[in-house]
N, C-alpha and C positions, 0 to 999 in steps of 0.2 A: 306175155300178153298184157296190155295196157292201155287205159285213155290218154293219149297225147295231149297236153295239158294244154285246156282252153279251148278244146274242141269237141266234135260229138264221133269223131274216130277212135276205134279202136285198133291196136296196132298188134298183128298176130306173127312174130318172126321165128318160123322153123329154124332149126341149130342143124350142125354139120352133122353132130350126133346121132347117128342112124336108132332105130329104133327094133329091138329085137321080135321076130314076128311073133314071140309067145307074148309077147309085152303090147303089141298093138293095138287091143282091145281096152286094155284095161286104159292103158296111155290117152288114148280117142275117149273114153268116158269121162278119163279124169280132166279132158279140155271141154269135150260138152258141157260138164257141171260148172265152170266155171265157167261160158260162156252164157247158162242158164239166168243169171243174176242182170244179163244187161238186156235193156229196150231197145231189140233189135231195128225197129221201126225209126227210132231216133236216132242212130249210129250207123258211121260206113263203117265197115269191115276194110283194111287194109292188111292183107295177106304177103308178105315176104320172105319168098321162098328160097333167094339165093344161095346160102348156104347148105338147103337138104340135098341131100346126095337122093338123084332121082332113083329110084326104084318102079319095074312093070311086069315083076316077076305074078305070076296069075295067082298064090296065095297071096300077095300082098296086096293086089290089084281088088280080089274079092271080099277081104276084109278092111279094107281103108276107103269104098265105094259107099257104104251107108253114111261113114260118118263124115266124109268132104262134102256131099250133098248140104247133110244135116248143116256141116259147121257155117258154109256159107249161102244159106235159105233164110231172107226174114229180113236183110238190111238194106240199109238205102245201099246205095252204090259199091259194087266192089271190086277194086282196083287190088291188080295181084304183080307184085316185083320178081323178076323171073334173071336170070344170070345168060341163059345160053339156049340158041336156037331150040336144041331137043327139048326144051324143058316148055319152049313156049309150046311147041305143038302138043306136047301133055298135059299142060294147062289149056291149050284148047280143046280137045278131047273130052278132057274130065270135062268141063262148059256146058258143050253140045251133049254129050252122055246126063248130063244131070240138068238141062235145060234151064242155064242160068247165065245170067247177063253180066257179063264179067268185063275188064280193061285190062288190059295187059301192057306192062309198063317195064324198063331196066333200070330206072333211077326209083329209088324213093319219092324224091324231090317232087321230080315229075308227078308221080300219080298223088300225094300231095297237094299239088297246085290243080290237079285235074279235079280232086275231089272237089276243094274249095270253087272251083267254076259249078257245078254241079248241087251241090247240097242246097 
């Protein structure tokens, strides 16, 4: 996670790295805490998900639900990089489940230049 220099995005890229289900909790705090420090008001969120290996398994599902809400509630515009059809319909999903205003994009680039029309 990072500011993309010379902007007011922050740039959030999930790894292939699955994350072990005893670990998800602490893992989700330890990116809250570090997402706590920034003025969500003043920053997009740029989400990049290509690389997680999707997961909809119902323990996963019900502990990774508070804190997807959480991570992206509170910023200007949030454009989310998605790799493969299934993943967008899960990124839609999560959206409409957490009732939040999302773009869904396959390039970086793209949602990039979408935020810059926008901000």
């Amino acid at each position: 996670m990072g500011l993309i220099p010379g902007t007011h995005v922050v740039l959030f890229q999930q790894s292939s790295t699955p994350i072990p289900t005893s670990e998800l909790e602490a893992t989700w705090l330890a990116i809250d805490a570090s997402f706590a420090a920034i003025a969500r008001s003043a920053h997009s969120l740029m989400l990049d998900v290509r690389k997680a290996r999707g997961r909809n398994d119902p323990e996963f599902e019900r502990l990774f639900a508070p804190h997807r809400a959480r991570m992206a509630t509170g910023w200007r515009p949030v454009p989310i990089v998605v790799m493969s059809p299934p993943r967008v319909l899960q990124v839609r999903r999560y959206a409409r489940e957490d009732n939040l205003d999302i773009r869904i994009f396959d390039l970086p680039d793209a949602a990039f230049l979408w935020l810059q029309g926008v901000g």
